[in-house]
Backbone as CSV, one residue per row, in Angstrom:
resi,resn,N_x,N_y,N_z,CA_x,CA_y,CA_z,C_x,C_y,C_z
1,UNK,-45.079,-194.952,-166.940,-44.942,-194.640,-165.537,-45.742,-193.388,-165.250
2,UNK,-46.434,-192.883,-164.107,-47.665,-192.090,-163.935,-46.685,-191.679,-162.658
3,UNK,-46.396,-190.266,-162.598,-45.958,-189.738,-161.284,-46.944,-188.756,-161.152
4,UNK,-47.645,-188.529,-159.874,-48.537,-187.720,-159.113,-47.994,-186.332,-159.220
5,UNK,-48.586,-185.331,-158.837,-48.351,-184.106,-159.143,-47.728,-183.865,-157.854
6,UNK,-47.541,-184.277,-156.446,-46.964,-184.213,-155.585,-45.677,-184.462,-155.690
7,UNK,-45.075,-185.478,-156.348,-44.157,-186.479,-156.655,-43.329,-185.073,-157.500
8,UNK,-43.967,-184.939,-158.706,-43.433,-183.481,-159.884,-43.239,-182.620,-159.053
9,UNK,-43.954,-182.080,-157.985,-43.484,-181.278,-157.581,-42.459,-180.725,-156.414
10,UNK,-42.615,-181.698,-155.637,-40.844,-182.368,-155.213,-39.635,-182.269,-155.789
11,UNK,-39.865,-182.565,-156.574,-38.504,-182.534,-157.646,-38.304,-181.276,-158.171
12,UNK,-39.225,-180.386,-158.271,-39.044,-179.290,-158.810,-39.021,-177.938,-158.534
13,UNK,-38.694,-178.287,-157.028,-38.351,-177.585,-155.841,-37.431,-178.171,-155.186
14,UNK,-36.674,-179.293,-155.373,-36.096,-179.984,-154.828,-34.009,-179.132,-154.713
15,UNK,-33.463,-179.578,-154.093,-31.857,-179.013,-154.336,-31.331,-179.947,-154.152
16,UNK,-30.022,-179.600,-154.995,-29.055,-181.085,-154.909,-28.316,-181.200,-153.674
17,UNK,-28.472,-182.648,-153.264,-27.882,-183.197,-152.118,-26.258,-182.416,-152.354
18,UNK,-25.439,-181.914,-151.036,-23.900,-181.691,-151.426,-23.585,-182.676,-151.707
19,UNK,-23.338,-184.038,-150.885,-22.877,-184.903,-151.220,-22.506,-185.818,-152.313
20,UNK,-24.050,-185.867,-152.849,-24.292,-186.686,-153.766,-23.908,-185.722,-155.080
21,UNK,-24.640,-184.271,-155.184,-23.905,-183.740,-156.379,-22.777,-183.176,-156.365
22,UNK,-21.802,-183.344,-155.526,-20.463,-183.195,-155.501,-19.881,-184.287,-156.613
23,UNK,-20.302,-185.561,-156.180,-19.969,-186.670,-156.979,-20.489,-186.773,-158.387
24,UNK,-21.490,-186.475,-158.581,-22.297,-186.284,-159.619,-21.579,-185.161,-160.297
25,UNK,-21.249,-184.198,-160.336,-20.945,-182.924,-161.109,-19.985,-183.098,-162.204
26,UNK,-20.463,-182.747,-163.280,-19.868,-183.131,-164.569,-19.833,-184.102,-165.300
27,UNK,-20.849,-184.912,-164.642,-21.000,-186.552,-165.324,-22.251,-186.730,-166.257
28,UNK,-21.990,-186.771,-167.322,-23.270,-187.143,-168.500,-24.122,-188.265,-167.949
29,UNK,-25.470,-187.769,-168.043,-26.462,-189.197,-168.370,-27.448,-188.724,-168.988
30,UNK,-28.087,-189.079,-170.411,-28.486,-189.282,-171.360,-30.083,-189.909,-170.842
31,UNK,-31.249,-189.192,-170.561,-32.377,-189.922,-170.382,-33.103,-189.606,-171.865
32,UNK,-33.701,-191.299,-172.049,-34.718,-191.128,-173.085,-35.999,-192.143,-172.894
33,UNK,-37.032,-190.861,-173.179,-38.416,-191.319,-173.181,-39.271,-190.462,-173.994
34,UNK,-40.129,-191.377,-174.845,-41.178,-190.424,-175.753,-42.174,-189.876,-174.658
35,UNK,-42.237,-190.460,-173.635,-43.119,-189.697,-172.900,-43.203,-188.244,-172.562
36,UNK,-43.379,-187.069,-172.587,-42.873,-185.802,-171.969,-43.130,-185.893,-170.719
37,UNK,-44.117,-186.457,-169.937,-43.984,-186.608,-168.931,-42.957,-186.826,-167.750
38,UNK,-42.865,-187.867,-168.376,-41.918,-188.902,-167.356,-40.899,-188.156,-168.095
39,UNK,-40.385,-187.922,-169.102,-39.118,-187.564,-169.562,-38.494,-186.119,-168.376
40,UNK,-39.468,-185.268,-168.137,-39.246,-183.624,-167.635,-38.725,-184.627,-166.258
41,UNK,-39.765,-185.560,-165.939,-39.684,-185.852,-164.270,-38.255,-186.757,-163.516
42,UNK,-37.933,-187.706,-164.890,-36.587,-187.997,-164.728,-35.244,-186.909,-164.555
43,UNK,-35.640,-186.219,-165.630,-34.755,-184.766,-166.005,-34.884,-184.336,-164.221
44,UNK,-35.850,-184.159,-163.851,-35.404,-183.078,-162.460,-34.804,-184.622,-162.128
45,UNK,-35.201,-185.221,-161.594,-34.347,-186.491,-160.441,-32.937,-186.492,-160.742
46,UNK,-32.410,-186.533,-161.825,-31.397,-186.599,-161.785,-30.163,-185.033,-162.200
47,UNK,-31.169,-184.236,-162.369,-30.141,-182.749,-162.361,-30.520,-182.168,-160.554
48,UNK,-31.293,-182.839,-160.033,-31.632,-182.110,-158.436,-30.221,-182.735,-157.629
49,UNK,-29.469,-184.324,-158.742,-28.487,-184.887,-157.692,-27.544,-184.309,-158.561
50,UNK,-27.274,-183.339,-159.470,-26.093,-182.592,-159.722,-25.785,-183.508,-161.046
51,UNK,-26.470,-184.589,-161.604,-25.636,-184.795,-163.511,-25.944,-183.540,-164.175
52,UNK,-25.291,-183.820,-165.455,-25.168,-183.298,-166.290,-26.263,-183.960,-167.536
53,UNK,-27.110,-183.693,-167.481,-28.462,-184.295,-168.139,-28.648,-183.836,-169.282
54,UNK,-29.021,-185.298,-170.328,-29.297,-184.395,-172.109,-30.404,-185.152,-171.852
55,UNK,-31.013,-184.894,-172.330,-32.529,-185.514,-172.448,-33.035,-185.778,-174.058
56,UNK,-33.549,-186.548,-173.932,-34.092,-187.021,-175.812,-35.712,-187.391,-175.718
57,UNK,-36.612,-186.919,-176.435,-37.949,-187.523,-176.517,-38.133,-188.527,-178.106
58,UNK,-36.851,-188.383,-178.365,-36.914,-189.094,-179.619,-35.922,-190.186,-179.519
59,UNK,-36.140,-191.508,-179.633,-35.107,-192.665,-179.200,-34.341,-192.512,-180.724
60,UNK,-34.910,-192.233,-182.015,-34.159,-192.685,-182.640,-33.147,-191.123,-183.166
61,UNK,-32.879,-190.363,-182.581,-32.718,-189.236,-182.550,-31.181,-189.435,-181.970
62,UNK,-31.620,-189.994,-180.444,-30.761,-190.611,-179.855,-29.758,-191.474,-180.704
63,UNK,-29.980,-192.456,-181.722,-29.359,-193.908,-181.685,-28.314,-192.876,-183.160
64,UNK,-29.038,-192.064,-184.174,-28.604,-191.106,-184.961,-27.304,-190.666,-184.024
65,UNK,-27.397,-189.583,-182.949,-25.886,-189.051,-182.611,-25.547,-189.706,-181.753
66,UNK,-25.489,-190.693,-181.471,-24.526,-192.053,-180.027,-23.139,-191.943,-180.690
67,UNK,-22.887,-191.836,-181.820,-21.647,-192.034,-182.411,-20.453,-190.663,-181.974
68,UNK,-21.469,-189.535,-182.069,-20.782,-188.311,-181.661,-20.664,-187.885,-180.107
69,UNK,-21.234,-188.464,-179.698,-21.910,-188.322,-178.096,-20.572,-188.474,-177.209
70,UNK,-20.265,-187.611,-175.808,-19.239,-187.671,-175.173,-19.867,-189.336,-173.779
71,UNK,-19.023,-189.909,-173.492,-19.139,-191.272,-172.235,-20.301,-190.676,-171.739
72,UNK,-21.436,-191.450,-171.202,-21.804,-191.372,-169.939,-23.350,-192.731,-169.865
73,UNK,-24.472,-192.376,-168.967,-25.016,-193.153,-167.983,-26.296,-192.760,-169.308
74,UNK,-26.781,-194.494,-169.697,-27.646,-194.172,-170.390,-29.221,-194.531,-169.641
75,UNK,-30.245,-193.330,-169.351,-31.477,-194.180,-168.963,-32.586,-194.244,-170.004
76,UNK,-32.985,-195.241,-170.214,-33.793,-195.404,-171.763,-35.201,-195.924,-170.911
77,UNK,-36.264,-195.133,-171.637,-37.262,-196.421,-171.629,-37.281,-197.880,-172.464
78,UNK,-37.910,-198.958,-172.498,-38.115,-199.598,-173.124,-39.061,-199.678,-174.343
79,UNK,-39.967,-199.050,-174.320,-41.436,-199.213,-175.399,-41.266,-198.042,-175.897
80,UNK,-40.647,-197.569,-176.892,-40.883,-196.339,-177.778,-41.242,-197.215,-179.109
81,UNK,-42.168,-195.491,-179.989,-42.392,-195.803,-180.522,-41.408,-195.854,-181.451
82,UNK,-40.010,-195.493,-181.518,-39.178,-195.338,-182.734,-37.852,-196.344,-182.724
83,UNK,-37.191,-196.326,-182.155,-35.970,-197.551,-181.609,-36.145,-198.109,-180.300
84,UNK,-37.018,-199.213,-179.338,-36.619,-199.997,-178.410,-35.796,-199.419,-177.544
85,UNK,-36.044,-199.624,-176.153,-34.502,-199.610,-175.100,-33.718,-200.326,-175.237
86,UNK,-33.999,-201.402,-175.789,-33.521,-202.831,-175.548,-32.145,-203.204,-176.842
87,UNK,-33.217,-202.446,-178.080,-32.367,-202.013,-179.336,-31.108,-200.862,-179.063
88,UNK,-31.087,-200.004,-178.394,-30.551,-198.815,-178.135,-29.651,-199.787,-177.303
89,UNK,-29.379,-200.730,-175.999,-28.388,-201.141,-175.889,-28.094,-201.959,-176.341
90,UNK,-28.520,-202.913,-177.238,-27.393,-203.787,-178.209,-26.511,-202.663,-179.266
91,UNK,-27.036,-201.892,-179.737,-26.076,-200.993,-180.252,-24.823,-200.074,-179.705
92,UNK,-25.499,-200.104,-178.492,-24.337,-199.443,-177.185,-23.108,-200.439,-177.293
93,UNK,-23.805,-201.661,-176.907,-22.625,-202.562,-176.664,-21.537,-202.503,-177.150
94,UNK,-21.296,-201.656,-178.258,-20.332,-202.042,-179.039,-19.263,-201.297,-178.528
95,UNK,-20.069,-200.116,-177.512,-18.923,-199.389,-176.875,-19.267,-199.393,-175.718
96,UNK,-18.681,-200.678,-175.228,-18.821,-200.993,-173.644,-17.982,-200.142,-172.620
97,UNK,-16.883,-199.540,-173.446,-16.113,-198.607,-172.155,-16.582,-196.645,-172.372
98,UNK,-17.533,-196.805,-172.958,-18.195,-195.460,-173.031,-19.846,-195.056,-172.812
99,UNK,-20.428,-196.127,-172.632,-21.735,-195.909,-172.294,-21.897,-197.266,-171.001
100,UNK,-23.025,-197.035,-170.284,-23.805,-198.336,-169.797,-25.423,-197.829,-169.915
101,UNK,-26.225,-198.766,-169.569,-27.399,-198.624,-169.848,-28.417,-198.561,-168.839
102,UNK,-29.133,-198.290,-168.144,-30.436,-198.529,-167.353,-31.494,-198.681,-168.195
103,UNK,-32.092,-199.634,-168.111,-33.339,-199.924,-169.354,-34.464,-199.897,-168.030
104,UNK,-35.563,-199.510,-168.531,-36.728,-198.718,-167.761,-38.078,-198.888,-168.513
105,UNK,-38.588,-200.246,-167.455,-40.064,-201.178,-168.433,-41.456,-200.942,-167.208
106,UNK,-42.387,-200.591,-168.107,-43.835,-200.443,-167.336,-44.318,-201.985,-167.289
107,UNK,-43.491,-202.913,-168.116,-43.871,-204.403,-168.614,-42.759,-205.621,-167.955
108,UNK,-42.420,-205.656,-166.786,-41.511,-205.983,-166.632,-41.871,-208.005,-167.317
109,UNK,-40.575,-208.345,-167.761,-40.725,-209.682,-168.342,-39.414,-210.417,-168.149
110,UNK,-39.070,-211.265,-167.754,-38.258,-212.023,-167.790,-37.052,-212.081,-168.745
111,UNK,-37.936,-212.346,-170.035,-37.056,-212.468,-171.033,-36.071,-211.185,-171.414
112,UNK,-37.118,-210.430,-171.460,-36.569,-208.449,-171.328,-35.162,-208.315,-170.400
113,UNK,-35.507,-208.702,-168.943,-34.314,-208.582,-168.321,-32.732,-209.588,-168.411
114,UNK,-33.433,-211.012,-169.003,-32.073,-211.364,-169.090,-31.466,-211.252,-170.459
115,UNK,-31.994,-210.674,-171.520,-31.522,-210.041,-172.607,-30.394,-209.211,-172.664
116,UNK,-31.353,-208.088,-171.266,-30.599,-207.027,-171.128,-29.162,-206.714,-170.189
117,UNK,-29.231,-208.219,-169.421,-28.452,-208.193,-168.713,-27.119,-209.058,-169.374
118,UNK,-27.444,-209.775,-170.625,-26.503,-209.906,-171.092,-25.497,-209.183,-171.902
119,UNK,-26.772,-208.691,-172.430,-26.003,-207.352,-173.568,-25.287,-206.721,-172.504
120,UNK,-24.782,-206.664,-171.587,-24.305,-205.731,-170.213,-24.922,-204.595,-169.652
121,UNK,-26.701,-204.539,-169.487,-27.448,-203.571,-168.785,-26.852,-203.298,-167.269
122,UNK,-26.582,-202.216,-166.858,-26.621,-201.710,-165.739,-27.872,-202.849,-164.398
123,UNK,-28.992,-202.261,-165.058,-30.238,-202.943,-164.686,-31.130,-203.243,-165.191
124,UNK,-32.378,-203.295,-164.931,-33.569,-203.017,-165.538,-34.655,-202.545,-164.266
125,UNK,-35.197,-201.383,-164.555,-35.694,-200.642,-163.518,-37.322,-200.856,-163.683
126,UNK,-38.426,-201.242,-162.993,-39.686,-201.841,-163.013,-40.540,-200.270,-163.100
127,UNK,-41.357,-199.873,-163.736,-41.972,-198.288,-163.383,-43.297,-198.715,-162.667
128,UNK,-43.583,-198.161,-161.470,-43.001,-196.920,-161.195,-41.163,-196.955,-160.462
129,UNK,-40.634,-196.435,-160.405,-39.360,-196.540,-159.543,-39.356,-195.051,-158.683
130,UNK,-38.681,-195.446,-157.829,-38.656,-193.688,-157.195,-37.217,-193.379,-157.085
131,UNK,-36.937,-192.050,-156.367,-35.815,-191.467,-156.591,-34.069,-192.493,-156.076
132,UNK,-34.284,-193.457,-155.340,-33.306,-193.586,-155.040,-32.941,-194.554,-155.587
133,UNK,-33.884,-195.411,-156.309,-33.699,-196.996,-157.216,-32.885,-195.767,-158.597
134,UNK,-33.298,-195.337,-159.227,-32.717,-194.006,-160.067,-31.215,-194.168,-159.683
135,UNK,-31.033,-193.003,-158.718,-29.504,-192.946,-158.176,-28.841,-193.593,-158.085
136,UNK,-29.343,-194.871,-157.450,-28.654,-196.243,-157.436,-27.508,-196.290,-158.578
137,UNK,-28.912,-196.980,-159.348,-28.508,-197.520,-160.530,-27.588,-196.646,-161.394
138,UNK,-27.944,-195.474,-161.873,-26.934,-194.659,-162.089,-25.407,-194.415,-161.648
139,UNK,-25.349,-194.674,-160.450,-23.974,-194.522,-159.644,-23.285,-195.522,-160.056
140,UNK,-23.869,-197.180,-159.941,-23.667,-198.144,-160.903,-22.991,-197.890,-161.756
141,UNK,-23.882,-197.493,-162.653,-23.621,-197.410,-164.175,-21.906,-196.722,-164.432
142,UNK,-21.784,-195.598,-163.617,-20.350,-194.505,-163.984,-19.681,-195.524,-162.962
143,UNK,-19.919,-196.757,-162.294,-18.813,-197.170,-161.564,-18.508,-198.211,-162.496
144,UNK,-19.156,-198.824,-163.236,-18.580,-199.712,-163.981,-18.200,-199.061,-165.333
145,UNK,-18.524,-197.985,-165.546,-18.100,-197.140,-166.630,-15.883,-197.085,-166.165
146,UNK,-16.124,-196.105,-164.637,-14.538,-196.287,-164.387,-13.533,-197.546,-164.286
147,UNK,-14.481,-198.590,-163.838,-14.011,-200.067,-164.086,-13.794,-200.652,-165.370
148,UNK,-14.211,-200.132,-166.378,-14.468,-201.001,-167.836,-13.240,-201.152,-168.465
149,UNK,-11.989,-200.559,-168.124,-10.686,-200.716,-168.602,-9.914,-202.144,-167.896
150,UNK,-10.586,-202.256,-166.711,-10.037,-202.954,-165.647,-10.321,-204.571,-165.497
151,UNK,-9.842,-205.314,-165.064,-10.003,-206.904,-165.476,-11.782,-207.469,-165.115
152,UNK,-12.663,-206.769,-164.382,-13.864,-206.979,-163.816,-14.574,-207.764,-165.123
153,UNK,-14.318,-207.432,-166.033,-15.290,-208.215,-167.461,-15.099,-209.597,-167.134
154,UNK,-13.969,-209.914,-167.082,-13.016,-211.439,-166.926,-13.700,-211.989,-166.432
155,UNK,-14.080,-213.386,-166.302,-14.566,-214.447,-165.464,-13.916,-214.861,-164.757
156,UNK,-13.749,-215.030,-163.427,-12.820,-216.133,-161.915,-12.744,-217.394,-162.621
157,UNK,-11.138,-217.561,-162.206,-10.779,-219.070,-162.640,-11.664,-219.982,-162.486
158,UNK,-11.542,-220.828,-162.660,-12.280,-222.017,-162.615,-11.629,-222.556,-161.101
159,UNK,-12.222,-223.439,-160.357,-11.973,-223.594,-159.015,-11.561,-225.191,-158.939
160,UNK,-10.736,-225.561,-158.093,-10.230,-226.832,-158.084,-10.874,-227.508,-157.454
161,UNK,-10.797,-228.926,-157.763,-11.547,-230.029,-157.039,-12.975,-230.279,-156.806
162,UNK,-13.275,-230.056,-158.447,-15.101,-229.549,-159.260,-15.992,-228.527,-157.777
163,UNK,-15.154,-227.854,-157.139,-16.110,-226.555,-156.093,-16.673,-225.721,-156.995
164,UNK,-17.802,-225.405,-156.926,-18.118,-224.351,-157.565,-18.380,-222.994,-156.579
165,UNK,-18.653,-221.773,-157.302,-18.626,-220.608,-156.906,-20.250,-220.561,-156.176
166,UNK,-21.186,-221.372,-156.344,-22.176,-221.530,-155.837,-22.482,-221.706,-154.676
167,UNK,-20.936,-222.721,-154.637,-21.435,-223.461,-153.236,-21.236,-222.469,-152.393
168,UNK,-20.562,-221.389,-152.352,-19.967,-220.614,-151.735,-20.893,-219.894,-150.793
169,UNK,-22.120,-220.139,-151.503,-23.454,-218.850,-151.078,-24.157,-219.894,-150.281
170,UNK,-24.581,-219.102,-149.143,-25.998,-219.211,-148.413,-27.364,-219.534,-149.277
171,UNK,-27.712,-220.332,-148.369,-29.090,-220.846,-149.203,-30.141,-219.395,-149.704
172,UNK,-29.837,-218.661,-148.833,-30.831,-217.132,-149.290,-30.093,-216.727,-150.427
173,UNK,-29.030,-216.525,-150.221,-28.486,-215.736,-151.334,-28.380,-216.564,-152.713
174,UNK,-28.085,-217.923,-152.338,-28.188,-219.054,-153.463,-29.735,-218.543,-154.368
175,UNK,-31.035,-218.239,-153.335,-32.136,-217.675,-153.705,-32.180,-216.634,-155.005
176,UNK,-31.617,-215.577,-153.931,-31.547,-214.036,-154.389,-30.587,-214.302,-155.977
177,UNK,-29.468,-214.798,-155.838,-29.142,-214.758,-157.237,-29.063,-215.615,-158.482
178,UNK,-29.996,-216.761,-157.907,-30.674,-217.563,-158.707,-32.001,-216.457,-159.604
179,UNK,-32.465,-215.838,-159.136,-33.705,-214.938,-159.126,-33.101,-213.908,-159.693
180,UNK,-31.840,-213.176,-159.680,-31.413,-212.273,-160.559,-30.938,-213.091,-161.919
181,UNK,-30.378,-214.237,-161.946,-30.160,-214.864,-163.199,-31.631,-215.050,-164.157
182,UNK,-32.493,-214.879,-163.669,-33.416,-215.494,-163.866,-34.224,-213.955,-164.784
183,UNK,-33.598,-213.168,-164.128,-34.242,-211.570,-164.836,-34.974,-210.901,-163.988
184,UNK,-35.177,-211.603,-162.494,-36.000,-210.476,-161.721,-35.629,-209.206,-161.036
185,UNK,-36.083,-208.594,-160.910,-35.645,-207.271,-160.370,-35.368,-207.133,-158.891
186,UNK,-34.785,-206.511,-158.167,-34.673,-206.358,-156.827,-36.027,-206.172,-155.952
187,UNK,-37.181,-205.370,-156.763,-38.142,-205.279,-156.446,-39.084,-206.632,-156.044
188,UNK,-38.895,-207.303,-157.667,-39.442,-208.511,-157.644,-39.007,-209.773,-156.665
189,UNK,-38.085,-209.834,-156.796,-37.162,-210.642,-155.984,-38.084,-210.846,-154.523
190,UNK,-37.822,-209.272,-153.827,-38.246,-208.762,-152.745,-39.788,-209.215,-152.173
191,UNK,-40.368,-209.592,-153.724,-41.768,-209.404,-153.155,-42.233,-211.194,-153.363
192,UNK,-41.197,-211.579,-153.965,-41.540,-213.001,-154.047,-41.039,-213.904,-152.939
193,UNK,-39.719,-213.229,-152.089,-39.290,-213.909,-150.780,-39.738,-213.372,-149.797
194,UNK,-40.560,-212.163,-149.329,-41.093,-211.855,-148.504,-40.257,-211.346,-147.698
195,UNK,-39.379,-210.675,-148.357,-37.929,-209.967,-147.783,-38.185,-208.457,-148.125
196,UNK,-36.974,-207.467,-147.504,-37.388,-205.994,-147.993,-36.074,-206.089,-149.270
197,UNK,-36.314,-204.663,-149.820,-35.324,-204.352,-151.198,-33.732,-204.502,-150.572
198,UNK,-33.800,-203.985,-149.562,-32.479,-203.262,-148.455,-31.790,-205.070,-148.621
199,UNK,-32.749,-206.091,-148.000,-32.250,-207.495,-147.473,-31.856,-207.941,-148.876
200,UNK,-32.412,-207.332,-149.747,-32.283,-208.298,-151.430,-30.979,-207.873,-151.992
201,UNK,-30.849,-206.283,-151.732,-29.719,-205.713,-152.375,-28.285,-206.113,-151.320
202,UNK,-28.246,-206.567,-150.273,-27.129,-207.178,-149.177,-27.008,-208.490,-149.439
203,UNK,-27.704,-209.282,-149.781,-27.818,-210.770,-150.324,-27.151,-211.061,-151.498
204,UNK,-27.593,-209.856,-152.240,-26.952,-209.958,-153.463,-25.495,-209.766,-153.865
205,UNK,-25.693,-208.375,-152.915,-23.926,-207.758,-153.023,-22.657,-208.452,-152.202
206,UNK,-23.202,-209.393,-151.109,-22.573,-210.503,-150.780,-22.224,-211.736,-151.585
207,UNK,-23.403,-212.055,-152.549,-22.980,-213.329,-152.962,-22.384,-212.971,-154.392
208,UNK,-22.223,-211.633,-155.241,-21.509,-211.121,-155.950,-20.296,-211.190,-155.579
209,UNK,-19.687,-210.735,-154.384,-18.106,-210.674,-153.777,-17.747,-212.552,-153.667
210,UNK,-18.750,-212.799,-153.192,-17.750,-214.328,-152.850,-17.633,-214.911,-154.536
211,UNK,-19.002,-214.553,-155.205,-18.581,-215.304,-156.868,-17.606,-214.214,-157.344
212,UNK,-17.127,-213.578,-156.709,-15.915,-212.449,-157.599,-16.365,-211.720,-159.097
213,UNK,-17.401,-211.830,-158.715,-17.748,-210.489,-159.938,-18.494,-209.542,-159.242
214,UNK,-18.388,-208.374,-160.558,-18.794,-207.401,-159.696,-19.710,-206.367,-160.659
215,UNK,-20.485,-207.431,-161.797,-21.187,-206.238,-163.248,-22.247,-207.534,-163.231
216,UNK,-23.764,-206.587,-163.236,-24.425,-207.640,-163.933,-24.005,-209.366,-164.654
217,UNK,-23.716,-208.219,-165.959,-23.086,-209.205,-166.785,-22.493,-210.514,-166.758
218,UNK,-21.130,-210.198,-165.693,-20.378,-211.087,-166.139,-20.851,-212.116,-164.603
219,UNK,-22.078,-212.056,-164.148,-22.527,-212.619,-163.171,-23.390,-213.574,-163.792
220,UNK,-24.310,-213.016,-164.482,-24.974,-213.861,-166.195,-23.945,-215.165,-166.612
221,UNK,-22.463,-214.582,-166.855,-22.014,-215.581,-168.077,-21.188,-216.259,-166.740
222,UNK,-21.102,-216.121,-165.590,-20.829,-216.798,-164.152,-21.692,-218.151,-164.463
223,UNK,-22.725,-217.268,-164.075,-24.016,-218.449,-164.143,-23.806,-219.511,-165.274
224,UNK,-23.791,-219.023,-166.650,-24.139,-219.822,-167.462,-22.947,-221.143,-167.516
225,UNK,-21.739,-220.747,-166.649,-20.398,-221.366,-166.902,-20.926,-222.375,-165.548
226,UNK,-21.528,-222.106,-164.758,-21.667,-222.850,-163.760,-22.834,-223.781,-163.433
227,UNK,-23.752,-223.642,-164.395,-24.874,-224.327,-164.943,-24.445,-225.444,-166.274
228,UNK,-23.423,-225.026,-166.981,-22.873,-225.688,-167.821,-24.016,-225.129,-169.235
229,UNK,-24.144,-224.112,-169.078,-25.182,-223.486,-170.189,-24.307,-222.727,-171.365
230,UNK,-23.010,-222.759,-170.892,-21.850,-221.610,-171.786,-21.464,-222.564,-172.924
């Protein structure tokens, strides 16, 4: 990811929103990238909204103390040269009620995202991304972090009289989250229906509530139960 020196320097003059780092204050998130670049430039984005930021230029440095590490919001690149993003959350997984993941690809691929969305990724973020796809996703991440005790993993009954949870959706949204099963990004999505991010992310978060989930994930193993792929 290539941020302009305008972009760096925004951020590094930038102050934290009250709002947003009110909410933010005291909450771990863990960015890792061999890049120094992008690594410093994430670091401001997300200490300007008030986390509590460790930063790693070494992934496998990272995957070494995960074991000792206190909960929080993991943002990884994907392409290092030492442990994978992708590797770094299958190993997470194992502690699904103490980490989540944002995985963060200059390569975005299909296969990459529905990997990651099974292993239970937060997202997968396309680079370049800017400050508020970031926040987003992050806010995400510590909301399903406070949810992870809570029945949301579970799959919705099965529905009577062979209805499925499909039918439930609008032909757009039938679209939109056909296209997230599929591994595309909100971005992508966006640019393949000729819709904005705003219309993709309301499409989505609608036809999430009527299928009654509410995590990546268990929207994945939705799908696969309703495709007959499980």
């Amino acid at each position: 990811m290539v941020f302009n020196t305008d972009t760096t320097r925004a951020f590094a003059g930038s102050e934290p929103q009250n709002s947003l780092a009110a909410g933010a204050a005291g909450r771990r998130v863990y960015a890792i990238d061999d890049d120094a670049a992008v690594l410093e430039v994430v670091q401001m984005m997300l200490r300007a909204a008030g986390y509590d930021v460790r930063a790693y230029q070494s992934s496998a440095q990272f995957v070494a103390e995960a074991g000792q590490l206190p909960p929080g919001v993991v943002v990884t690149d994907q392409v290092m040269n030492q442990v994978e993003g992708i590797e770094i959350q299958r190993r997470l997984s194992a502690r699904p009620n103490d980490f989540r993941v944002i995985l963060v690809t200059a390569f975005p691929r299909t296969s990459l995202a529905v990997a990651a969305m099974k292993s239970g990724a937060v997202t997968v973020l396309d680079k370049p991304f800017d400050r508020r796809e970031l926040l987003d996703a992050v806010e995400e991440g510590f909301r399903q972090l406070q949810n992870a005790e809570s029945s949301e993993q579970a799959l919705p009954p099965l529905l009577a009289d062979g209805e499925s949870y499909l039918s439930r959706l609008s032909e757009r949204e039938r679209e939109v989250i056909q296209l997230v099963y599929e591994g595309a990004t909100n971005k992508g999505i966006a640019i393949q229906l000729g819709i904005s991010i705003k219309t993709v992310e309301k499409h989505r978060g609608k036809a999430m509530k009527k299928m009654q989930v509410s995590s990546l994930a268990s929207l994945v193993r939705l799908m696969d139960r309703e495709l007959g792929r499980s």
